[in-house]
N, C-alpha and C positions, 0 to 999 in steps of 0.2 A: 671416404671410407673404402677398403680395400674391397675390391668385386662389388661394390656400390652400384655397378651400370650394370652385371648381369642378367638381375631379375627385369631390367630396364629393354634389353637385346632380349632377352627370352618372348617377352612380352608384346615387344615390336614385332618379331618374326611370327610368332604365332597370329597376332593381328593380321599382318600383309599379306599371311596364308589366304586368310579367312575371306569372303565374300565381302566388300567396302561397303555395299548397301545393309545388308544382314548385319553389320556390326555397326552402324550407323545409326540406325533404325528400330535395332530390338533390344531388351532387357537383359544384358549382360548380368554375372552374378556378382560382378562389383558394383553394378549402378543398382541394383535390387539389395544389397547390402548395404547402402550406403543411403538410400531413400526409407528403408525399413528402420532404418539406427536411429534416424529424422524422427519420423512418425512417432517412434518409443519414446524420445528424448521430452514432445511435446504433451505426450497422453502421461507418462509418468505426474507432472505438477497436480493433473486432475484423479489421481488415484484413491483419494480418499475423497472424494467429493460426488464419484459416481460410483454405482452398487460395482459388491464382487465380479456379478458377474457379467457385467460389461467389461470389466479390467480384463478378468480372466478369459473372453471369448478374444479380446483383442490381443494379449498373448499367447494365446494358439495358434490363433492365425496369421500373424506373425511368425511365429517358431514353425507354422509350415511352408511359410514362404523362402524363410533363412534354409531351411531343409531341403525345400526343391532349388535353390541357387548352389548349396552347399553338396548335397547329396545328389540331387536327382530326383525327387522323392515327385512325385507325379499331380501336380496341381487337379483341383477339385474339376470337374464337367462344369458347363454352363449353366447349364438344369441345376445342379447340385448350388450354384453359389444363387442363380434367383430362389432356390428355397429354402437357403440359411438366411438369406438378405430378409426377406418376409419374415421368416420366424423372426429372427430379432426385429425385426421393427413391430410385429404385435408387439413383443413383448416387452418396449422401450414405453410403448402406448399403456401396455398392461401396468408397466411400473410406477410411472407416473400421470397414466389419466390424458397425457393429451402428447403431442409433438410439437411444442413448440412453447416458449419459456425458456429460461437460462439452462436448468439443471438439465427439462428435457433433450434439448436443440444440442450441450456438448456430448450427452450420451449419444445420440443417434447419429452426430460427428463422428464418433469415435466408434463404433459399430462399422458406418460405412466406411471410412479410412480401414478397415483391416480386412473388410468383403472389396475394397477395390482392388488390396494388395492381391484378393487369389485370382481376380481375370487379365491383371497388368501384365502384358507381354509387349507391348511396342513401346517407344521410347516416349510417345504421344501419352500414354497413360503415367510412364512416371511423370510430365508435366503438371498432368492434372493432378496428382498425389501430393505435386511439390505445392500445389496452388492449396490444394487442403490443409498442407500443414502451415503453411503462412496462417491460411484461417483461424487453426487451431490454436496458435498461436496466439491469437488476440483474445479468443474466447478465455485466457488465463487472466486476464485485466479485469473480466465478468466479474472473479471473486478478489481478484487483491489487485492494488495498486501500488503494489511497495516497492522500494527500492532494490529490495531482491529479486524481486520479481522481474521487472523492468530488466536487470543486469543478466538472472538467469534468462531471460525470452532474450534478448542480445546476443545472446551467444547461441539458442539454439539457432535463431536466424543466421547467425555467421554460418554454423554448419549445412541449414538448407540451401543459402548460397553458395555453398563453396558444392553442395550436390548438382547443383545446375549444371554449375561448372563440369564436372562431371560429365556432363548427359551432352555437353558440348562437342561436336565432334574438330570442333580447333583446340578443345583442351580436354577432352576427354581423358589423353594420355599422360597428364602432369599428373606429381606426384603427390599426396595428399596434404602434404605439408606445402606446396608450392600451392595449393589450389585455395586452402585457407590462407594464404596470403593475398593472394587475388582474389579472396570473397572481401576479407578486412580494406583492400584498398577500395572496391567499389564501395563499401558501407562508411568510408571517409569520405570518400569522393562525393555523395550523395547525402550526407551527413546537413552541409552546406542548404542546401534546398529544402531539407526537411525541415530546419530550422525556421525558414522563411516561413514554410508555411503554416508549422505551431503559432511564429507569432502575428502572424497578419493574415491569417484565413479568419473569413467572419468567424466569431463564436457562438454561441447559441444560448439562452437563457437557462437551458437543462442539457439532459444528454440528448446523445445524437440520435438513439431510438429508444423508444419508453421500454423500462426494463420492468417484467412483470414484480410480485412484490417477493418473490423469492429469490430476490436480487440485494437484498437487503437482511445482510448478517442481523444475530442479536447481540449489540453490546450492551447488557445493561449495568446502572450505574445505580443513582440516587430513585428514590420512586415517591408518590405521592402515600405513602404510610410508613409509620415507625416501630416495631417492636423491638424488646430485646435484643440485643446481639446481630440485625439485619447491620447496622454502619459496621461495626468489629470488624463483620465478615469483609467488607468491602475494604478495611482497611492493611486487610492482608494483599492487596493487589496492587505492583506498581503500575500497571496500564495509565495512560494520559488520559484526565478527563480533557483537557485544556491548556493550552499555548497564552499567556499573556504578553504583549511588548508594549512599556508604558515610554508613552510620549513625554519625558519628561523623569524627574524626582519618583520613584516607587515610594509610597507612603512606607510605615513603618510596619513588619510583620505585625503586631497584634492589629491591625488596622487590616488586616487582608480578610474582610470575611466574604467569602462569594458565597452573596445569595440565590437560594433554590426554590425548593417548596415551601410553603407555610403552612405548617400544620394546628385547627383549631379545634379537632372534637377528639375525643378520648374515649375509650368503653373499657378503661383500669389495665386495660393489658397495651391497644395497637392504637397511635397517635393515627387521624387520618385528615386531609384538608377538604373532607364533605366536599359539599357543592362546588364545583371551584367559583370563583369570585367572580362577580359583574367586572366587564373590563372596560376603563374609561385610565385617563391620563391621570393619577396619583397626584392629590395634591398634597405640596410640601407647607409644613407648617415654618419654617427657618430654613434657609440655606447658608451654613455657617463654613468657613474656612475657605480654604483656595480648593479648586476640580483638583482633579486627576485625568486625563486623559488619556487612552489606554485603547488597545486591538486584542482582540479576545477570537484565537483559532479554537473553536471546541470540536470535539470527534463527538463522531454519529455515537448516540445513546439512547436511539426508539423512544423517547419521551417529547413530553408536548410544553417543553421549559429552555430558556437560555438562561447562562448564569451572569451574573453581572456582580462586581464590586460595590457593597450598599457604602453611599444611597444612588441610586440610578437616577438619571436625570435625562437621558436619549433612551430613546425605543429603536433597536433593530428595523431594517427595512421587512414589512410583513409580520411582523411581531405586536404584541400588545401587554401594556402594564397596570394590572390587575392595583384593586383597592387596598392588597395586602404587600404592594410592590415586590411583586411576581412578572416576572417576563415570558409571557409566554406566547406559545405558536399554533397555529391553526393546523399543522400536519405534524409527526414525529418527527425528530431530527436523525434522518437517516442518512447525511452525508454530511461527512466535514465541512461545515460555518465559518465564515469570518466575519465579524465586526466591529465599528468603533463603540466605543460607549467613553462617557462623561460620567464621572460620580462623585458625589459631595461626603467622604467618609464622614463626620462631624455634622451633618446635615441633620435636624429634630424631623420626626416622621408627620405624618396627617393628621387630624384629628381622629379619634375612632367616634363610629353612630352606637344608639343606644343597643341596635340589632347585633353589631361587631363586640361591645363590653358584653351583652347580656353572652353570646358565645364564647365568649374567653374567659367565663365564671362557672362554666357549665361542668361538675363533674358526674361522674357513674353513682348512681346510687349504692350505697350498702358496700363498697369502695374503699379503699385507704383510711380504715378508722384510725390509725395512728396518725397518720401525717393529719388528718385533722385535729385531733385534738395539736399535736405541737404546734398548728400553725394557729389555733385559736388564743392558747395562751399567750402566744407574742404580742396578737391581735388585743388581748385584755392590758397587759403591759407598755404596749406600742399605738399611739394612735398615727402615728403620722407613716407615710407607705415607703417611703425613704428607708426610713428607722426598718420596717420589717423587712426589706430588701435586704438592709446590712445584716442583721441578725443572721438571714437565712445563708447566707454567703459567709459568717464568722462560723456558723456551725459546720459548712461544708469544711471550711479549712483547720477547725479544732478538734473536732473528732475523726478517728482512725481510717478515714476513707483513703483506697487504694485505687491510683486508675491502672486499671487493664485491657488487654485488649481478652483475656481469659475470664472473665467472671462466675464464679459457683452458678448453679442452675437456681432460676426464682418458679416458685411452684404453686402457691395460691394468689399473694400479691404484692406484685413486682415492688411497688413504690415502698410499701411497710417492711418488705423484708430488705432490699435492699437501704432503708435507712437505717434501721434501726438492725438487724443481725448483719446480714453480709459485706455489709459498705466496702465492697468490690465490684466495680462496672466502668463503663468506658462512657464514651461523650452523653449517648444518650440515654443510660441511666440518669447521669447526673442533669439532663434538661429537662426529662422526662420528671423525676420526682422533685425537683424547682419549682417547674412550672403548677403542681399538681399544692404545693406547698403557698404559690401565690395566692393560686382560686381558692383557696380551701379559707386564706385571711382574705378575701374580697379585693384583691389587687385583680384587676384584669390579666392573662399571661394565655400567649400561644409559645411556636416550638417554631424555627427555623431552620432548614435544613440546607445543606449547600455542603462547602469546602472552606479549610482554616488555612491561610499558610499556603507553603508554594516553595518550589525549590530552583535558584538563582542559577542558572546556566550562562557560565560568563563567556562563553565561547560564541556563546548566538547573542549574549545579553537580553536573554526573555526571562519570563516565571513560567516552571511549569510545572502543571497541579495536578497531580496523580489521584486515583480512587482512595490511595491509602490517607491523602489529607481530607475525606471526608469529613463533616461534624455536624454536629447538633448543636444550638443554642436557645436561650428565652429571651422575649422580647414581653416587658411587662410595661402596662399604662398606667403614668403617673398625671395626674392631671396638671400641674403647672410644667412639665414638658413633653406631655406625648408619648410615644412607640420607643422605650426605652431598652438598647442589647443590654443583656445580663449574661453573662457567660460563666456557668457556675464552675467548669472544668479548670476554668484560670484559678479555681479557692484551692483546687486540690493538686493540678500540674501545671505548673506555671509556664513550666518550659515548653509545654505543649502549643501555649498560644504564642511565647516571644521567640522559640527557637524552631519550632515545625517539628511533626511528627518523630522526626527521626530524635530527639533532645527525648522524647518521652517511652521510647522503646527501649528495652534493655539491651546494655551492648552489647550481652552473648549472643541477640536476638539479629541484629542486625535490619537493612533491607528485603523487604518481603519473604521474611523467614528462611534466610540462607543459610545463616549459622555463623557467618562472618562478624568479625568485630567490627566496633564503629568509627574505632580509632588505627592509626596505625599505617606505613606505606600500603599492607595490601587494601586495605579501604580506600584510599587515596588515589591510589593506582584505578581504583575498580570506577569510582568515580568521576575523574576523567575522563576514562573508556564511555560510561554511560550519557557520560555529559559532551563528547564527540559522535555517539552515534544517534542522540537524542537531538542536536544541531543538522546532521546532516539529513533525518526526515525531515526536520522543520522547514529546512530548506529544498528539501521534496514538495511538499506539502504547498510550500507557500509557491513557487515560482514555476512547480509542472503543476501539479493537481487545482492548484489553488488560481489559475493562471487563466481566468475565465471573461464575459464581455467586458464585466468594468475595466479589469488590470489591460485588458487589449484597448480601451478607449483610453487609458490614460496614456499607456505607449504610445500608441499613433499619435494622438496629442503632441507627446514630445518632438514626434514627427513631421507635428505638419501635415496629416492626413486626416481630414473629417471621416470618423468610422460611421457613421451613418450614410453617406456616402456611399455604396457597394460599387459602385461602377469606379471611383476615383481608386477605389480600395485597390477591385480587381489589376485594374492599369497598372498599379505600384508593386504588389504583385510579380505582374506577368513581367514587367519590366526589371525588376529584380533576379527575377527566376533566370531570364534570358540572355540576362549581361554576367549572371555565375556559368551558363553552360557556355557563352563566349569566349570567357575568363578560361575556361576548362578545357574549350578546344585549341585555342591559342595553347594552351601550355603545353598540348599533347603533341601538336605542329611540332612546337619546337624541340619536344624532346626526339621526336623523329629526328628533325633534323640534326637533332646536334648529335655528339661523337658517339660511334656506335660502336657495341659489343664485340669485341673480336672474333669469338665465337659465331656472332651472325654473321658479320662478315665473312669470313668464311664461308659459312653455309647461302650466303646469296652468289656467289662466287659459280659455287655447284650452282645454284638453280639457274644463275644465266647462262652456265651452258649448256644444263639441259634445254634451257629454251633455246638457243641458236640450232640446238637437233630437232627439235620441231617439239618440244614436250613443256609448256609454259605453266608454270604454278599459280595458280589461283589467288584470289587474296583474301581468300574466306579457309583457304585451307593449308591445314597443319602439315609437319615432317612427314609425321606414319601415313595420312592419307594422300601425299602428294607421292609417296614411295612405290606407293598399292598402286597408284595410276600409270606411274613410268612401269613398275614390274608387269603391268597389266597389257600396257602398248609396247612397251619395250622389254621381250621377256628377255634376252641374250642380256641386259644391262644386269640382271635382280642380286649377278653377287656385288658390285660393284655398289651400288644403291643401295643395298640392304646396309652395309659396309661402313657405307660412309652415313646416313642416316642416323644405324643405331648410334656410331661415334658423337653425332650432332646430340642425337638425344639425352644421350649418356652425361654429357659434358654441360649441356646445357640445364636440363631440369634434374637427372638424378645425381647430382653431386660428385659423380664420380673423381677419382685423381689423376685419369688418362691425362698423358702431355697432348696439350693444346697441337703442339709438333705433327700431331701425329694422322690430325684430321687436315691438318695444312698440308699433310705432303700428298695423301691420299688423294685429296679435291685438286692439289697442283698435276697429279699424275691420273686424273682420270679425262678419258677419250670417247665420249659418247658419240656414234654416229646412228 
């Protein structure tokens, strides 16, 4: 670039001016510009996660530090910053009740990070600044763990290294784009090691320190109750409940139902699963057809349930399966799961007790006077439970029923109006007045609740089952075979159970109500994109996040190292670590040695004969500071040295297009004595 090394020779002379200790030592307003850019770059991710007026006090004082670097503008008294420091620390106390916890501990981070920036004047403070923003940095993993995340914290890091570098006084002086190169090569260089020790540092059965419970978002999903329009809603949301990869054949979609809650009492409006159920090992009355075997990643969903492909046959480690073959948990599931399970699609259920029928007959009093009567007349017409099953399932598919995910509003009662006037509703109308239609002829019937379906990611080859494949079904008791699915949604949209949600949504309607068609390259297009970035969290998910003691025991395994073992661990380990820093300095030898830079040669050139004059360079120290030393002892040299310096400098870090020539002939014509 034309006068490229100007600003480069400006900057050299004005430094060599300067006092070597005073500029070595104190907070220039490029390293307080470039520490403060840090700081902001890190507290920005937590902007909506901590009050106003944290954000807000931290760009102040910020913006008066950029002021007094930039302007002059007169940093606060000592007194003045211990009685900002106090005030906001009541009032971090005041906001949240304590100091310490996730939300309180990054507010009072970020508080102190902007009271540190107003007493930083020596270069010792921007270190410890630099040290708090690493910290701050991690504290962004508190709330997300995402691959955005991860990438954006990546780069702020590049930037706090490449500050250090900065604060260096053997490279204080490179140019900022040279010094991000020299941040990116240590964080490869070092790349190496870190990896070692993600996968062969013991793991720990949890995290590393117990995180209070405001550490834990709310995603919710399915619940233990039914009303109205609660699934609809949920099926407007593409969010993942769940990751499947089946070991083997995937049964066939109508065979996908992932079971959730069982719902067995009613009060005419809200299904709820009462008591939950005595929990003992489900016994199976037939186990018919060949397993399925299968890995089931579910995300955190604050409920006390795993979902499983019926029928379940394995129980999760710490889990338990309920008499209504429910899978459930002793604490909420607040962090991403993985497990295997086995399930028998085709499998006949348990017997039910007389306690279980007499609940699954039980309706509201004074209740659904129509659907009883319909369901009595069958009952007088009908004696066998078969026969009334069919009936009730000819009716849903012969009269005018519409599934929606919009249904007109029901306003005294749900089950009567919606059969007989509105016959507009979505899954759980239709399970909802099934089931009410069974008990009402004396068939036993509860209500299952879970997900239908699953959408085929061929790029990962998993299934994954979003909130919007939510569903309802009936499960009614037939006494020559048991716990019988009845899914009355297949009478009215068929394509919902063989093709998955998206078969049953209207095309103008698109995915989670975007407006896009369902057909066509831009759909096509779109789904690709979603089905590459839905692989690459899985592969987040499964090989960082998910990358815990078992997956470390089974590695070492492969390795040859007993993981209960710590002391064999550590050796492997240290002996790993030790033969990459080996490996590292070996190469750095040899880059030394081998063919050097013309431009350094050169410039060693000059330093050997300053040293034959008695003036030896150091080997911790740069061009500019070795420059200031000869000008400092040797002041008769300073045009000569400043000269040829800023030409070294110029030619070397700032890009300049000087001929090489031209510091060859200067270094060949200079005479130090």
């Amino acid at each position: 670039m034309p006068g490229g090394a100007g600003p480069v020779r400006k900057c050299a002379g004005s430094l060599m001016r300067a006092d070597p200790e005073t500029r070595h030592w104190t907070m220039t307003p490029e390293r307080t510009l470039w520490i403060t850019g840090c700081l902001a770059l890190v507290v920005v991710p937590h902007g909506l996660r901590i009050p106003a007026w944290v954000l807000a006090s931290f760009a102040a004082l910020a913006g008066w530090r950029v002021a007094n670097a930039m302007r002059g503008v007169p940093l606060p008294s000592k007194w003045l910053v211990i009685v900002l420091s106090a005030t906001m620390l009541t009032a971090v106390y005041a906001a949240y009740g304590t100091l310490f916890g996730r939300d309180a501990g990054v507010a009072l981070l970020v508080v102190l990070a902007g009271m540190k920036l107003m007493e930083s004047r020596r270069l010792r403070d921007a270190y410890v600044l630099s040290a708090l923003g690493y910290f701050l940095v991690i504290t962004n993993f508190l709330y997300s763990q995402s691959i955005l995340t991860g990438v954006t914290m990546l780069a702020v890091v590049l930037i706090m290294t490449a500050t250090l570098i900065a604060f260096s006084t053997d490279s204080g002086e490179l140019a900022p784009r040279a010094r991000l190169r020299m941040a990116a090569g240590m964080l490869i260089q070092a790349a190496p090691i870190m990896l070692v020790l993600f996968f062969l540092f013991p793991r720990l059965p949890g995290p590393l320190w117990g995180l209070p419970r405001d550490a834990h978002g709310a995603v919710s999903g399915l619940s233990e109750s039914m009303s109205p329009g609660r699934i609809s809603r949920l099926s407007l949301s593409d969010a993942v409940a769940f990751r499947v990869t089946f070991q083997g054949k995937a049964p066939a979609p109508n065979q996908l139902y992932w079971r959730g809650p069982v719902l067995w009492h009613t009060d005419g409006w809200e299904w709820t699963s009462g008591q939950p159920a005595r929990s003992w090992r489900a016994q199976y009355a037939e186990l018919r057809g060949e397993p399925v075997d299968y890995t089931i990643t579910i995300e955190p969903h604050q409920q006390f349930w795993l979902f499983a492909l019926e029928v379940p046959t394995t129980i999760p480690l710490g889990a338990q399966m309920t008499q209504d073959f429910q899978l459930r948990t002793p604490k909420p599931v607040r962090t991403r799961r993985r497990y295997r399970m086995r399930s028998y699609p085709q499998a006949r259920l348990s017997r039910a007790s007389m306690e279980e029928q007499s609940a699954a007959l039980a309706l509201p009093p004074g209740m659904h006077p129509k659907a009883r009567a319909l369901a009595a007349r069958w009952r007088e017409q009908l004696q066998d439970d078969d026969a009334v099953v069919a009936r009730a399932l000819a009716y849903f598919g012969q009269q005018p029923f519409v599934y929606t995910l919009t249904p007109p509003l029901l306003k005294n009662d749900p089950v009567d109006e919606f059969l007989f006037d509105t016959r507009s509703g979505f899954c759980e109308s239709y399970a909802s007045s099934f089931a009410v239609l069974m008990r009402a002829a004396g068939i036993p019937a509860r209500i299952v609740t879970g997900y239908q379906g699953g959408e085929l990611n061929p790029l990962g080859d998993y299934l994954i089952v979003r909130q919007r494949d939510a569903h309802a079904w009936t499960e009614v008791w037939l006494d020559d075979r048991g716990w019988v699915r009845v899914d009355p949604t297949g009478a009215v949209a068929p394509n919902r159970i063989q093709l998955g949600m998206d078969a049953a949504i209207p095309p103008v309607m698109g995915p989670a109500g975007l407006g896009l068609p369902s057909t066509g390259p831009l759909w096509e297009t779109w789904r690709r994109w979603r089905h590459g970035i839905d692989a690459l969290k899985s592969g987040w998910n499964d090989w960082v996040l998910g990358y815990g003691p078992r997956r470390q025991h089974e590695l070492l395994a492969l390795l040859g190292v007993d993981a209960g073992d710590l002391r064999a661990l550590f050796l492997s380990m240290l002996a790993i670590v030790v033969g990459m820093l080996g490996l590292l300095a070996l190469w750095l030898a040899r880059r030394r040695l081998g063919p050097a830079d013309p431009i350094a040669r050169i410039y060693r050139r000059f330093c050997a004969k300053l040293a034959r004059a008695g003036v030896t360079r150091r080997a911790s120290e740069g061009p500019l500071d070795f420059a200031a030393r000869v000008v400092a002892a040797r002041p008769q040299l300073r045009e000569p040295v400043e000269s040829i310096t800023g030409m070294y400098v110029a030619l070397r870090y700032a890009g300049g297009d000087m001929p090489m020539g031209k510091l060859k002939r200067a270094v060949r014509a200079f005479r130090p004595r």
